[in-house]
N, C-alpha and C positions, 0 to 999 in steps of 0.2 A: 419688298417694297410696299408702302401703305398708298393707297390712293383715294382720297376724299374727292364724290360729287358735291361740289357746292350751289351749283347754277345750273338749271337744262333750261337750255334755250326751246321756246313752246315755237316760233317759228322754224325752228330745225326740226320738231316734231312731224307739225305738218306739211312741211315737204320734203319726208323722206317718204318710205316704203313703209309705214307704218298704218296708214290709213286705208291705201291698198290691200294688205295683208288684213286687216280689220275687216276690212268688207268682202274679200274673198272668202274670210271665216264664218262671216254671217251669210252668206249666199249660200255657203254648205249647210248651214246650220237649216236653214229655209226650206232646201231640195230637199232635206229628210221629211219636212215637213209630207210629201207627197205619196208618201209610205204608209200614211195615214188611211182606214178602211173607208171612213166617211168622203175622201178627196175625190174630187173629180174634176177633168186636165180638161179647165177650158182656159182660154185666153184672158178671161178675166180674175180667176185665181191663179195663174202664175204671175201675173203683175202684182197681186196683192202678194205673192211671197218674193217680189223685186222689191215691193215698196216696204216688206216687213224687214227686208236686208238693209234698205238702205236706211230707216228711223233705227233699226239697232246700231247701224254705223257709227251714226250722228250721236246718238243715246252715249254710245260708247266714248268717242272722242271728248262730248260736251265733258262726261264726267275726267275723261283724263285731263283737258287742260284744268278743271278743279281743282285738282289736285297737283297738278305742276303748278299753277299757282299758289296755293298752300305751301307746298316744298320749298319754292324759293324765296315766300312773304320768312320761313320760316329760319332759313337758311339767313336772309339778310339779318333776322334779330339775333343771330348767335348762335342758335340750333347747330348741334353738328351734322353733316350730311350723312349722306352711306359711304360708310366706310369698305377697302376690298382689299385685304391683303395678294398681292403678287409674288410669285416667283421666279427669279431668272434662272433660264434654262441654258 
């Protein structure tokens, strides 16, 4: 069975678990940060690596609805979407 995205809803985006996941990924990405030789664990560089998780968040999202906006400007002219072949089991 073939299955064509034609449409992603950018509200369905933003409130599922994907923003979530997005920001737990960059909040790890962050605490590595701390493994650094030059780091030193005051209260006001781990806020800066809060606030460095959360402008990556944003970074990240801004650019996904981008692009979910392109895909469906894309998809309304005719564009084919992604396609996913299926199997039944």
């Amino acid at each position: 069975m073939k299955v064509e995205i034609k449409k992603i809803s950018i509200k369905d985006v933003f409130f599922s678990v994907f923003p979530l996941a997005v920001f737990v990924l960059m909040l790890m990405t962050a605490c590595l940060e701390v493994f650094k030789p030059e780091a030193t664990l005051t209260v006001s560089y781990l806020m800066g690596l809060v606030m460095f998780a959360i402008q990556g968040t944003i970074l990240f999202l801004v650019s996904t609805v981008v692009f979910l906006f392109v895909y469906n400007f894309l998809c309304s002219l005719g564009v084919r979407g992604v396609r996913v072949e299926l199997e039944d089991k």
